[in-house]
Biopython code that builds the backbone (N, CA, C, O; Angstrom):
import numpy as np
from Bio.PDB.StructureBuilder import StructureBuilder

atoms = [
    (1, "UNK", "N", (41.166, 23.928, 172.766)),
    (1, "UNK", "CA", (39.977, 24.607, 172.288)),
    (1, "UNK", "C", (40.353, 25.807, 171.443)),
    (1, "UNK", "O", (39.821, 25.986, 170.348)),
    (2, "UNK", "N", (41.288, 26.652, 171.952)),
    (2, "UNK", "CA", (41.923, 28.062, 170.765)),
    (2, "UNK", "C", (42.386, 27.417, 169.627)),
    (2, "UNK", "O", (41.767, 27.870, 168.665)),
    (3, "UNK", "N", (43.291, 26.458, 169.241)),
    (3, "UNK", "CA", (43.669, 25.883, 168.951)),
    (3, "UNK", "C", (42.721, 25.566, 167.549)),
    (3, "UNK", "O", (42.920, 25.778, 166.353)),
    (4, "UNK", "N", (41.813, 25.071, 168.166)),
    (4, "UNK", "CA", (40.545, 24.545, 167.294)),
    (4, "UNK", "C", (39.612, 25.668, 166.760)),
    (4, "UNK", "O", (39.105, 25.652, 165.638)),
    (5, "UNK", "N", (39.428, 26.728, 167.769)),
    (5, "UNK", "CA", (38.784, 28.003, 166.620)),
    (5, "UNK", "C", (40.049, 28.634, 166.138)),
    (5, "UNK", "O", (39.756, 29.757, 165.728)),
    (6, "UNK", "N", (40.733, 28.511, 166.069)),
    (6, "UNK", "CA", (42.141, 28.951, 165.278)),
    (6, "UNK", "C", (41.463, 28.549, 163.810)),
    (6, "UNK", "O", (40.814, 29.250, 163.034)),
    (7, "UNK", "N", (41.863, 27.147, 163.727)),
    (7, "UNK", "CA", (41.627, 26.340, 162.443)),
    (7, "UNK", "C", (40.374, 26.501, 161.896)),
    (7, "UNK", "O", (40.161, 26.044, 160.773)),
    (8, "UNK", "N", (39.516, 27.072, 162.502)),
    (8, "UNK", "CA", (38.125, 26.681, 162.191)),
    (8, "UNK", "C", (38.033, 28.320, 161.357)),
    (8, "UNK", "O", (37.274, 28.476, 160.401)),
    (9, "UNK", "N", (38.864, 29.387, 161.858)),
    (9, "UNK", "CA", (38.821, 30.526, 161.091)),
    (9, "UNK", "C", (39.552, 30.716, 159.713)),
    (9, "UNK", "O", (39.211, 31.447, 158.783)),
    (10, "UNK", "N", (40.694, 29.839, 159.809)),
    (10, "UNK", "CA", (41.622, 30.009, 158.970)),
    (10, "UNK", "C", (41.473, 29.281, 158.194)),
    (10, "UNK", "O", (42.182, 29.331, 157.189)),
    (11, "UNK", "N", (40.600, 28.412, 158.323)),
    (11, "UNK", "CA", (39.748, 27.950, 156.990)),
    (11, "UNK", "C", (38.870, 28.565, 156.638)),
    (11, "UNK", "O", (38.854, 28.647, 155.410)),
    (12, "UNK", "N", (37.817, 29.241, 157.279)),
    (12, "UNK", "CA", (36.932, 30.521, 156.914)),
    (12, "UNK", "C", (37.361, 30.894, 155.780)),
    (12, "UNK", "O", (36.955, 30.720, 154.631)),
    (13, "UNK", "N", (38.710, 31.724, 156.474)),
    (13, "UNK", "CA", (39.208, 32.705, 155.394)),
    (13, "UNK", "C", (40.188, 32.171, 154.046)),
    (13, "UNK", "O", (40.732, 32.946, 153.260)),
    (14, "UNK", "N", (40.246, 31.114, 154.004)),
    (14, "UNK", "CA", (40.537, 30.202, 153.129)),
    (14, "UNK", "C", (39.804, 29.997, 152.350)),
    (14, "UNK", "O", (40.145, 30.052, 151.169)),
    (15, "UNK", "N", (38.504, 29.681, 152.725)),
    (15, "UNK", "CA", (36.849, 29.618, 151.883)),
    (15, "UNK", "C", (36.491, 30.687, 151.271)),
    (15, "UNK", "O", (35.828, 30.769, 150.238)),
    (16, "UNK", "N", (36.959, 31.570, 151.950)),
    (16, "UNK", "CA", (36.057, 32.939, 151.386)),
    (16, "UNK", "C", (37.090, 33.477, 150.419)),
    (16, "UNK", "O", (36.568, 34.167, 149.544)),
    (17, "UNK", "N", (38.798, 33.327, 150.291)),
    (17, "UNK", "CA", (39.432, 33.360, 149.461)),
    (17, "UNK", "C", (39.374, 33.115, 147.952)),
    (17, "UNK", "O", (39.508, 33.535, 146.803)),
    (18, "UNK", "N", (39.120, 32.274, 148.672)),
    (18, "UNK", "CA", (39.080, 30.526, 146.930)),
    (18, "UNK", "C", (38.020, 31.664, 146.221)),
    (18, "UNK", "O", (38.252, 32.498, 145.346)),
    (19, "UNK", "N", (36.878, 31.382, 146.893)),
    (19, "UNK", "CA", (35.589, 31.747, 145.917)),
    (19, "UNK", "C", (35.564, 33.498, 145.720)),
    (19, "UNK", "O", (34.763, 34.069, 144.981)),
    (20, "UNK", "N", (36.545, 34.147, 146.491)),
    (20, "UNK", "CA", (36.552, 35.696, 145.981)),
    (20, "UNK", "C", (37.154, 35.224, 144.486)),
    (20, "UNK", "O", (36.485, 35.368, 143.462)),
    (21, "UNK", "N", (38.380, 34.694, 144.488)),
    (21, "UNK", "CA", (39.083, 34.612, 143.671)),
    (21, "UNK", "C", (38.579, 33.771, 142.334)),
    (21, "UNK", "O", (38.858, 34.118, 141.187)),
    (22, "UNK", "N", (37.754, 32.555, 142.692)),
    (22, "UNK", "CA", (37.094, 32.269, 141.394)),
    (22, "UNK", "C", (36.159, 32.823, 141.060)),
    (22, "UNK", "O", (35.707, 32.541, 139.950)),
    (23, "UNK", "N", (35.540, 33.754, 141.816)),
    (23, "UNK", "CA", (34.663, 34.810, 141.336)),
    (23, "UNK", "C", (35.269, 35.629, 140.270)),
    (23, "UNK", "O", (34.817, 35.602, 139.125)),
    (24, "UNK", "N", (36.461, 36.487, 140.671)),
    (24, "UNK", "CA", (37.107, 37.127, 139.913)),
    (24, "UNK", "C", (37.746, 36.533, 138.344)),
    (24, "UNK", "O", (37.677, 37.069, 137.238)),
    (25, "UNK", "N", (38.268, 35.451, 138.685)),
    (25, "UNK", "CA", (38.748, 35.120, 137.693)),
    (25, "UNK", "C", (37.801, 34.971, 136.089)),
    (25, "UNK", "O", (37.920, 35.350, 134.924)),
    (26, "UNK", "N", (36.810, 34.144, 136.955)),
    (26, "UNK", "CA", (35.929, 34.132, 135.209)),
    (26, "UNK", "C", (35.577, 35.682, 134.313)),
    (26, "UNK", "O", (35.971, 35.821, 133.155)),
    (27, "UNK", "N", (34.877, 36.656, 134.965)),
    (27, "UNK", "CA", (35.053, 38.004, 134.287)),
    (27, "UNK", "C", (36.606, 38.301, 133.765)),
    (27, "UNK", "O", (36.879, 38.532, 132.587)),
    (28, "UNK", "N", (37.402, 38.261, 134.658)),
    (28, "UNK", "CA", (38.833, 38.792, 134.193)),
    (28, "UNK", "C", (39.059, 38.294, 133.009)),
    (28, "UNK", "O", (39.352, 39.088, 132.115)),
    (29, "UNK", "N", (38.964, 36.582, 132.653)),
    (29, "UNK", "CA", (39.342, 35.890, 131.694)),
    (29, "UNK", "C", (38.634, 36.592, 130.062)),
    (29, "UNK", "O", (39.168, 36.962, 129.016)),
    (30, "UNK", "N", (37.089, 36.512, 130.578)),
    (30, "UNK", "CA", (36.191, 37.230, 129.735)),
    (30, "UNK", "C", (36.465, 38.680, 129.409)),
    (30, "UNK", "O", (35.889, 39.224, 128.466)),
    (31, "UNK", "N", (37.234, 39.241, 130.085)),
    (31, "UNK", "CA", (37.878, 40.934, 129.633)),
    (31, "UNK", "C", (38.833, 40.838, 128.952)),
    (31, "UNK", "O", (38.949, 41.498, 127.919)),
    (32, "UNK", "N", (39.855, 39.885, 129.429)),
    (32, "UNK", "CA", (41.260, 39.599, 128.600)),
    (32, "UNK", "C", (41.262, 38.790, 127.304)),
    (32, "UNK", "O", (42.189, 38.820, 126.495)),
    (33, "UNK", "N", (39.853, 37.873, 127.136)),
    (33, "UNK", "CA", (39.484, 37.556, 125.624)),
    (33, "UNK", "C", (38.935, 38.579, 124.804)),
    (33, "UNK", "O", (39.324, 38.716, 123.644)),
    (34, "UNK", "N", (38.067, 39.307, 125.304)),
    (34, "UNK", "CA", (37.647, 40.663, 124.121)),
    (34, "UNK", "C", (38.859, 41.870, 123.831)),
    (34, "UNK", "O", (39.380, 42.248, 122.781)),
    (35, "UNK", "N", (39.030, 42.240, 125.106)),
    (35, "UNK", "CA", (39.849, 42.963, 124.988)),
    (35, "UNK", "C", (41.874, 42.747, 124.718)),
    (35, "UNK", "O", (42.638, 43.701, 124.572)),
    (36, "UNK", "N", (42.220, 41.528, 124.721)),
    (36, "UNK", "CA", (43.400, 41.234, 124.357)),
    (36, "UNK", "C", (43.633, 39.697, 123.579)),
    (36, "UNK", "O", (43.072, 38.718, 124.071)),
    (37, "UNK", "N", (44.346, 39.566, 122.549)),
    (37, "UNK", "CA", (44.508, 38.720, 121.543)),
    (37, "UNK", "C", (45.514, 37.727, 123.075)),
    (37, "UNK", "O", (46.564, 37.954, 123.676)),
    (38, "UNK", "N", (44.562, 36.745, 123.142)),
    (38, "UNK", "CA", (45.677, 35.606, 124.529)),
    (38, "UNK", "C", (45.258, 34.561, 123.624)),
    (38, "UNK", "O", (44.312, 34.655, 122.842)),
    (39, "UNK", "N", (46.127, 33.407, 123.794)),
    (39, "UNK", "CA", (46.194, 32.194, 123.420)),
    (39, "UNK", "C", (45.615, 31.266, 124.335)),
    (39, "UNK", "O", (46.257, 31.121, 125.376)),
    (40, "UNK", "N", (44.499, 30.557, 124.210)),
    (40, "UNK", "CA", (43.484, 29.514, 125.019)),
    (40, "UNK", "C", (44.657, 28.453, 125.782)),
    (40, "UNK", "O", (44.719, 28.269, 126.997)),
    (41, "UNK", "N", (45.475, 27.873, 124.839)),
    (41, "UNK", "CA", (46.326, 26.966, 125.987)),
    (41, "UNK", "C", (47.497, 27.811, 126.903)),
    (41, "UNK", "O", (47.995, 27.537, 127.995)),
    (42, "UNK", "N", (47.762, 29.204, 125.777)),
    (42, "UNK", "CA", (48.445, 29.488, 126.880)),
    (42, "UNK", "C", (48.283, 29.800, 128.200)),
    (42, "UNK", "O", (48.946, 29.594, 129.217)),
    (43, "UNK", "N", (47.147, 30.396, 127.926)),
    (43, "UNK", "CA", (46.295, 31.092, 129.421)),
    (43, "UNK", "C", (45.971, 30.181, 130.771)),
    (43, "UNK", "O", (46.109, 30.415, 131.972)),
    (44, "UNK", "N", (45.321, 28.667, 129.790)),
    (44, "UNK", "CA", (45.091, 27.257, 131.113)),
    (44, "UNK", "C", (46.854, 27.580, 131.063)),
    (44, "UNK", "O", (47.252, 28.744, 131.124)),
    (45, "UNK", "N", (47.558, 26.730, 130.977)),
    (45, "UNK", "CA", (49.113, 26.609, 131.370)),
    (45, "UNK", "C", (49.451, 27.964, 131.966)),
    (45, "UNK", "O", (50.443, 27.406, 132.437)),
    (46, "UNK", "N", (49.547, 28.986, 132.313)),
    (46, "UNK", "CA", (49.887, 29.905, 133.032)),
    (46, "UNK", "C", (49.059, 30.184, 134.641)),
    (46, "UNK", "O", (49.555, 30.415, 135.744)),
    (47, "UNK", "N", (47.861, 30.069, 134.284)),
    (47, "UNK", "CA", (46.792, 29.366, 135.257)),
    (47, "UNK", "C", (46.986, 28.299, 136.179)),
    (47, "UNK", "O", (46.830, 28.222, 137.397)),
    (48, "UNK", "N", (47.442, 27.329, 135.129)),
    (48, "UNK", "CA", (47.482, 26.167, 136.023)),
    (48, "UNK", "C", (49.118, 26.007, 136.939)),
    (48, "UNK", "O", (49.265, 25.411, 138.006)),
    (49, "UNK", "N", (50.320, 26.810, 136.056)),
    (49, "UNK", "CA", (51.084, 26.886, 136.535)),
    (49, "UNK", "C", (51.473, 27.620, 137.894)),
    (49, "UNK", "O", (52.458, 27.387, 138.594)),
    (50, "UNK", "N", (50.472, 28.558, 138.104)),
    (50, "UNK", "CA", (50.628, 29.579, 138.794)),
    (50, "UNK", "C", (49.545, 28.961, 140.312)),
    (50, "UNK", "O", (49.508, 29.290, 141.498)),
    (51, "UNK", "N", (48.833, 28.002, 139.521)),
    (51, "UNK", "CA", (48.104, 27.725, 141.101)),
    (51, "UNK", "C", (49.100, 26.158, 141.625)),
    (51, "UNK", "O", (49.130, 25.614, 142.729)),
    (52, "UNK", "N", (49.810, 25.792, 140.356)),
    (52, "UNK", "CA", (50.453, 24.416, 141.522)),
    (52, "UNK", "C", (51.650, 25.513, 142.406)),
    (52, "UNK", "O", (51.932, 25.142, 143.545)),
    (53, "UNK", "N", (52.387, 26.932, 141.845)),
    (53, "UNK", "CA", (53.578, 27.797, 142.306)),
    (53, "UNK", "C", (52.850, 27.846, 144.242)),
    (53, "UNK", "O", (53.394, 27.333, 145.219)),
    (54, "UNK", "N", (51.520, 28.636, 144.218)),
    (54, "UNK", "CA", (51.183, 28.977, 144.537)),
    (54, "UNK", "C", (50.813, 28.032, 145.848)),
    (54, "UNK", "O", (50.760, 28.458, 147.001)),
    (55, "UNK", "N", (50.604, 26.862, 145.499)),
    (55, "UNK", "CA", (50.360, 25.726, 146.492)),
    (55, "UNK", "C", (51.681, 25.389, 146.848)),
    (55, "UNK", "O", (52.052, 25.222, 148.010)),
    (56, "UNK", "N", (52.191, 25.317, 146.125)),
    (56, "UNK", "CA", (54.332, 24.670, 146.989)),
    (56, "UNK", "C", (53.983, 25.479, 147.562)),
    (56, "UNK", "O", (52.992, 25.228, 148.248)),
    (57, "UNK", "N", (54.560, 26.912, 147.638)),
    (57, "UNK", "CA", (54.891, 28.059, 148.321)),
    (57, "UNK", "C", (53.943, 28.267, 149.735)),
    (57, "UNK", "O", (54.239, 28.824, 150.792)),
    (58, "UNK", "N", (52.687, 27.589, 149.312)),
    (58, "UNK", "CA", (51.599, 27.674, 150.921)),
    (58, "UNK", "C", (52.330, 26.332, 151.529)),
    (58, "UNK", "O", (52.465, 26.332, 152.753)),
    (59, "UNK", "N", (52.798, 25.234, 150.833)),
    (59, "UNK", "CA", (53.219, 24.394, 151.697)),
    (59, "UNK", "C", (54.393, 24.327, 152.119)),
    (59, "UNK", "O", (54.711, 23.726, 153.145)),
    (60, "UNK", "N", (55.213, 24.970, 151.333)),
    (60, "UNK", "CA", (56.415, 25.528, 151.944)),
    (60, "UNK", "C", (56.686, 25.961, 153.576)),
    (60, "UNK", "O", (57.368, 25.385, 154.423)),
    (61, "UNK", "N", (56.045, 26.948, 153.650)),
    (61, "UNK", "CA", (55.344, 28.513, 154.316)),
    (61, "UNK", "C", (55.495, 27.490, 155.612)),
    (61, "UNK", "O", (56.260, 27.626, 156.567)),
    (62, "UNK", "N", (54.426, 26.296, 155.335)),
    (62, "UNK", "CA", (54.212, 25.291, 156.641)),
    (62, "UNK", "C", (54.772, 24.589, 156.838)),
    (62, "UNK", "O", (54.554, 23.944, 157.864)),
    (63, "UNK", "N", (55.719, 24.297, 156.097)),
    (63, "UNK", "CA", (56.700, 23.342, 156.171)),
    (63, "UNK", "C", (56.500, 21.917, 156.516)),
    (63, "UNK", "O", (56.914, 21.201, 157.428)),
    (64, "UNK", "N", (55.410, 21.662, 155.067)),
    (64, "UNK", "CA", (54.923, 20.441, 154.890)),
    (64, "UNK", "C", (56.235, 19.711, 153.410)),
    (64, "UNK", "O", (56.811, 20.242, 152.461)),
    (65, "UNK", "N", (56.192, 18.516, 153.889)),
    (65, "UNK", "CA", (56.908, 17.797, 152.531)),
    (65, "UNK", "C", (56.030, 17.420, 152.087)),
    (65, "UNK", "O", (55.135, 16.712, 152.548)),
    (66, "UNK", "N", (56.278, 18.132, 150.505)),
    (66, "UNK", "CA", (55.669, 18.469, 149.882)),
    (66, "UNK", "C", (56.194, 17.262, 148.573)),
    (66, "UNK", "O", (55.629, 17.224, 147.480)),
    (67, "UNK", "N", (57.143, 16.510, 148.883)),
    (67, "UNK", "CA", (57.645, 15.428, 148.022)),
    (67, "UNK", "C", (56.855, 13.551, 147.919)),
    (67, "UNK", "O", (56.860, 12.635, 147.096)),
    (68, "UNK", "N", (55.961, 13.940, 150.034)),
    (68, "UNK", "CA", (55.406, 12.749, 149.883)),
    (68, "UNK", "C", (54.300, 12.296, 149.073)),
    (68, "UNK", "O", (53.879, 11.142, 149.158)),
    (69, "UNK", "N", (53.816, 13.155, 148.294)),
    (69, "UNK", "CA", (52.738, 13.440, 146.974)),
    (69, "UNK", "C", (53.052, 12.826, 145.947)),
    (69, "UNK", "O", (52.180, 12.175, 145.371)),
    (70, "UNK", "N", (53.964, 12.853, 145.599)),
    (70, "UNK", "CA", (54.914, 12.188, 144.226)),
    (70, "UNK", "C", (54.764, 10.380, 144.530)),
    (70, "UNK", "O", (54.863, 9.561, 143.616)),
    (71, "UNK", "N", (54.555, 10.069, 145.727)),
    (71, "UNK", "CA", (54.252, 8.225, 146.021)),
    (71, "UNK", "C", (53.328, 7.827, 144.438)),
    (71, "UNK", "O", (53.883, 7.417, 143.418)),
    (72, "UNK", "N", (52.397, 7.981, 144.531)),
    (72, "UNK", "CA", (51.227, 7.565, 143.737)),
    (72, "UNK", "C", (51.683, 8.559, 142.218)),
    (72, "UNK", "O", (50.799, 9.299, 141.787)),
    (73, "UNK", "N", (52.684, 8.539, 141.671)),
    (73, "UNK", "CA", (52.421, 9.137, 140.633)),
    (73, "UNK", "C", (52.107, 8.871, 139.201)),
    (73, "UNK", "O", (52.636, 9.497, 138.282)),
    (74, "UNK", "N", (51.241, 7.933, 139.042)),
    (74, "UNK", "CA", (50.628, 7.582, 137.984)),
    (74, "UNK", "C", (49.023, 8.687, 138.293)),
    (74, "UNK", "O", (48.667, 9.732, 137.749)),
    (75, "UNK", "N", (48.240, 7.661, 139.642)),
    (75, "UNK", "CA", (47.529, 8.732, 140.293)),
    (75, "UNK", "C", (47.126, 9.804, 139.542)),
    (75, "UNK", "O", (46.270, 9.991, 138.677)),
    (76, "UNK", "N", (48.148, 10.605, 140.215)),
    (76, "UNK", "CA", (48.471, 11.563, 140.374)),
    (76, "UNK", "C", (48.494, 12.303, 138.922)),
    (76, "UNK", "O", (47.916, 13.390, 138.918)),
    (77, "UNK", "N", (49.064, 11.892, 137.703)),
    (77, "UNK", "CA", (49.504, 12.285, 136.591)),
    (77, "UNK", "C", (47.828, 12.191, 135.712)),
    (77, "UNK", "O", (47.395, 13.040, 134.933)),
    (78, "UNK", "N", (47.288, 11.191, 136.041)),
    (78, "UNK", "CA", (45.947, 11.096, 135.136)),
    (78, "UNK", "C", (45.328, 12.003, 136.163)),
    (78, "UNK", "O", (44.789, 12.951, 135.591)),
    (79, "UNK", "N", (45.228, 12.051, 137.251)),
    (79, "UNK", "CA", (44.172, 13.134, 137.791)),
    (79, "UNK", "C", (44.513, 14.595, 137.237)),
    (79, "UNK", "O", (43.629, 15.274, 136.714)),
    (80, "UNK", "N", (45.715, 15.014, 137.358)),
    (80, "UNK", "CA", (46.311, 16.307, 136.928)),
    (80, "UNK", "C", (45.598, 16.111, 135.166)),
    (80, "UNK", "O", (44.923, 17.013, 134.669)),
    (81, "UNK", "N", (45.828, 15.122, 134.603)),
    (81, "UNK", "CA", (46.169, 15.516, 133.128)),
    (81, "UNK", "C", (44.487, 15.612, 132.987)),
    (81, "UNK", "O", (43.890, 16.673, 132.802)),
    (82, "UNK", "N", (43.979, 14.565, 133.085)),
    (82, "UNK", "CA", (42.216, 14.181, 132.768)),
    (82, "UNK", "C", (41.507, 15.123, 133.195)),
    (82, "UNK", "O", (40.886, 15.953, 132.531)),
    (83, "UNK", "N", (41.615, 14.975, 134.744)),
    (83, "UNK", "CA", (40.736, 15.877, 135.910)),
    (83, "UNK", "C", (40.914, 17.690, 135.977)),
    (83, "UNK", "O", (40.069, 18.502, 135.602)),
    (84, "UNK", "N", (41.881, 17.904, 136.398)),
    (84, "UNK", "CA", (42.199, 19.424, 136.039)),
    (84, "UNK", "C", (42.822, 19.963, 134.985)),
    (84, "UNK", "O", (42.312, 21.063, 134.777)),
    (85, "UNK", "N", (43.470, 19.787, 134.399)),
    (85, "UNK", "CA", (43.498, 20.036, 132.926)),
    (85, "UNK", "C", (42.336, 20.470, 131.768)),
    (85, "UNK", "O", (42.042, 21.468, 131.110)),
    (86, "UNK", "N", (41.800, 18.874, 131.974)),
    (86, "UNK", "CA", (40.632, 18.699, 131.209)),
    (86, "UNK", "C", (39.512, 20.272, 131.685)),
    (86, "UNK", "O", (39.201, 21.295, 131.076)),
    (87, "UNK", "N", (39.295, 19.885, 132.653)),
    (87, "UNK", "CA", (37.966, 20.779, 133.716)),
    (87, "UNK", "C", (38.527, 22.320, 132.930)),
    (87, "UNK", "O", (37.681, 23.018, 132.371)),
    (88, "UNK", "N", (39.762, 22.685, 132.946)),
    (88, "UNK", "CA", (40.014, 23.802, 133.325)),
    (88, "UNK", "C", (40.285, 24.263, 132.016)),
    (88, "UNK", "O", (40.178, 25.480, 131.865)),
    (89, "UNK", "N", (40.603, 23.602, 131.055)),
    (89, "UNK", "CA", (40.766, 23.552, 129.743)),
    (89, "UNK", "C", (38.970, 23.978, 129.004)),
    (89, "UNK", "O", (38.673, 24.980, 128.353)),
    (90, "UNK", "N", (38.218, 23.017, 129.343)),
    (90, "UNK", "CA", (36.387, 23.430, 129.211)),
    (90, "UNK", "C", (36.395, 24.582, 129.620)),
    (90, "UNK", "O", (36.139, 25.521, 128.866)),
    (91, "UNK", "N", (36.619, 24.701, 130.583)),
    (91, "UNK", "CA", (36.242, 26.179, 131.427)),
    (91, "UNK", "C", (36.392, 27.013, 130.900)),
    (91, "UNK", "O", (35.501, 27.796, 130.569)),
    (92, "UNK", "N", (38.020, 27.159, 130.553)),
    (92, "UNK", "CA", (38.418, 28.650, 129.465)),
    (92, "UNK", "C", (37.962, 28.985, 128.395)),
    (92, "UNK", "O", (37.638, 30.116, 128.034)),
    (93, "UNK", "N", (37.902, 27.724, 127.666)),
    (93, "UNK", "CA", (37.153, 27.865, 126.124)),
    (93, "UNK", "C", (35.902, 28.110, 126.228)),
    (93, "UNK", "O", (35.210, 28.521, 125.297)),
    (94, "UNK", "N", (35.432, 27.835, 127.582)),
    (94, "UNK", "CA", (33.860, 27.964, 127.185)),
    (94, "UNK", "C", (33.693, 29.714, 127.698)),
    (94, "UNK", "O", (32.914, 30.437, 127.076)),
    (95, "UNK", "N", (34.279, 30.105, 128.546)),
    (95, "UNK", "CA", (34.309, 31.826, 128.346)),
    (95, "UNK", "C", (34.781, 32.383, 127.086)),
    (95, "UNK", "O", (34.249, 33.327, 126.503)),
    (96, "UNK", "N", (35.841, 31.726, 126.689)),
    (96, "UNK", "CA", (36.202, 31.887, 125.196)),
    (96, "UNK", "C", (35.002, 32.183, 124.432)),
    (96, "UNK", "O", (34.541, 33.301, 124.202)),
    (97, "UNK", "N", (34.465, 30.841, 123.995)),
    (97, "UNK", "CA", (33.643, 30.863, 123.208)),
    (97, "UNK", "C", (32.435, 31.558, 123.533)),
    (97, "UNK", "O", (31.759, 31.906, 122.564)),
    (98, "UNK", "N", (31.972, 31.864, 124.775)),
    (98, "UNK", "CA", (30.300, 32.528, 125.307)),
    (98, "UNK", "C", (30.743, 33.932, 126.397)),
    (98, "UNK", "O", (31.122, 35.023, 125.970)),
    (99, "UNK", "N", (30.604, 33.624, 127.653)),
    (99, "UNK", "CA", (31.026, 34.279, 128.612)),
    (99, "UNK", "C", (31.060, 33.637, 129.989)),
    (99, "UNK", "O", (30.832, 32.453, 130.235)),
    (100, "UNK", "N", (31.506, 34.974, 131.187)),
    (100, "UNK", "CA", (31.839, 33.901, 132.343)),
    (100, "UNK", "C", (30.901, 33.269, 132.772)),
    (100, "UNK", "O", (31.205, 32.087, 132.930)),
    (101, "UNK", "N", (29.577, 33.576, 133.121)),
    (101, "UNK", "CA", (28.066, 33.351, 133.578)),
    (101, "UNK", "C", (28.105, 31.746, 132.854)),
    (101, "UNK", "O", (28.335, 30.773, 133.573)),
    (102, "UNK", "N", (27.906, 31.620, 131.667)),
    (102, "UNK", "CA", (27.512, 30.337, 131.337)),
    (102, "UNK", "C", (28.988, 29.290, 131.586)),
    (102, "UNK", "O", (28.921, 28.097, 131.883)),
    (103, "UNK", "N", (30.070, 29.944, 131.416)),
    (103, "UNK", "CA", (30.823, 28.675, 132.166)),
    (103, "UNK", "C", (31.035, 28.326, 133.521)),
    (103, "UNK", "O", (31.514, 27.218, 133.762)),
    (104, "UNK", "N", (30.727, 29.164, 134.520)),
    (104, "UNK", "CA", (30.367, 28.668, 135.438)),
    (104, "UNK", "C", (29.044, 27.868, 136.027)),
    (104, "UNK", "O", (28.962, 27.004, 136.900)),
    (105, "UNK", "N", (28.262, 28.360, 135.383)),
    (105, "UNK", "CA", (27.219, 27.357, 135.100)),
    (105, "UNK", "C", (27.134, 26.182, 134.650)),
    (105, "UNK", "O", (26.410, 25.312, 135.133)),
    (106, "UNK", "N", (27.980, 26.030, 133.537)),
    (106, "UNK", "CA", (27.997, 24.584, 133.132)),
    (106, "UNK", "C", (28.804, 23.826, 134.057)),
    (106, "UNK", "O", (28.499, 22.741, 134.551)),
    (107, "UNK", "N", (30.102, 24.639, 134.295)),
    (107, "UNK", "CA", (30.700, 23.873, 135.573)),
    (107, "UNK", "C", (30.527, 23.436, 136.738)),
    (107, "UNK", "O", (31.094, 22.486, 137.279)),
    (108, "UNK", "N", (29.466, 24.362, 137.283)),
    (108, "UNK", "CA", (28.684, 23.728, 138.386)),
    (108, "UNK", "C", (27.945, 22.156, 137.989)),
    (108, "UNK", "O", (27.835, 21.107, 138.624)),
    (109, "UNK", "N", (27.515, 22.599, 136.599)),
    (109, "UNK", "CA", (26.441, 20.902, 136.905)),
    (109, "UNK", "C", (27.052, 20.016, 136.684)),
    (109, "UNK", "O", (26.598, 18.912, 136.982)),
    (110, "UNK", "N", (28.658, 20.161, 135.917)),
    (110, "UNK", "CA", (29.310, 18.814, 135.582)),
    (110, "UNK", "C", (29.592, 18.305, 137.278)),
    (110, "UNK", "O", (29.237, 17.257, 137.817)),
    (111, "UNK", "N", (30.394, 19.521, 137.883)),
    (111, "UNK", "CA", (30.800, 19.129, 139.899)),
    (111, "UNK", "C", (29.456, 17.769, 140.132)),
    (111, "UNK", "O", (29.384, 16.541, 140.077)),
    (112, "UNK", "N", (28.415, 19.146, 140.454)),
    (112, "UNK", "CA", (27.290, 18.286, 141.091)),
    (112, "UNK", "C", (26.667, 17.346, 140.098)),
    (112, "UNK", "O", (25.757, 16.594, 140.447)),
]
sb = StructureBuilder()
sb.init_structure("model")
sb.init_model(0)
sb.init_chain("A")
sb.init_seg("    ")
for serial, (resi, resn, name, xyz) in enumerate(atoms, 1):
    if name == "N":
        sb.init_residue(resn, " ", resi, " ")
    sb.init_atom(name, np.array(xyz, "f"), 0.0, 1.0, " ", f" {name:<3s}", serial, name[0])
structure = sb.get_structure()
């Protein structure tokens, strides 16, 4: 039973992480386009690099193999390239091009 509200918190705070943090991020992005000359692909690729770093290192931590992922890697390669890439690639440009408010907005209705 501890055991189980263990997990049940530490996903809480897992939840409430994620979405502090994608909260933050869309303004930030939108400050660092007006206010600093960044490059649109560079920014997804540093982004995206920094959240797969960021996931080894949590699975590390747990000392999950983290190699049995690589099975399916075709999968795997069109979901990365199409699915998050793509998504995250829209996303930036579209703060790029407008601000954070409407790309998260649009991103919500593509999800749902």
């Amino acid at each position: 039973m501890r055991t189980e509200r263990k997990k049940r918190i530490i996903g809480l705070i897992l939840i409430i992480s994620a979405s502090v943090l994608w909260g933050i991020s869309g303004p930030a992005m939108q400050w660092l386009f007006a206010h600093e000359t960044v490059d649109l692909p560079s920014l997804v690729a540093i982004r995206l690099f920094m959240a797969g770093v960021l996931m080894l290192l949590f699975l590390a931590v747990r000392k999950e193999n983290i190699w049995c992922i690589l099975k399916p890697w075709k999968r795997l390669l069109l979901f990365g390239v199409l699915g998050i890439l793509g998504l995250q690639y829209t996303f930036v440009s579209t703060i790029e091009a407008g601000n954070a408010v409407t790309a998260t907005l649009l991103l919500m209705n593509i999800i749902n």
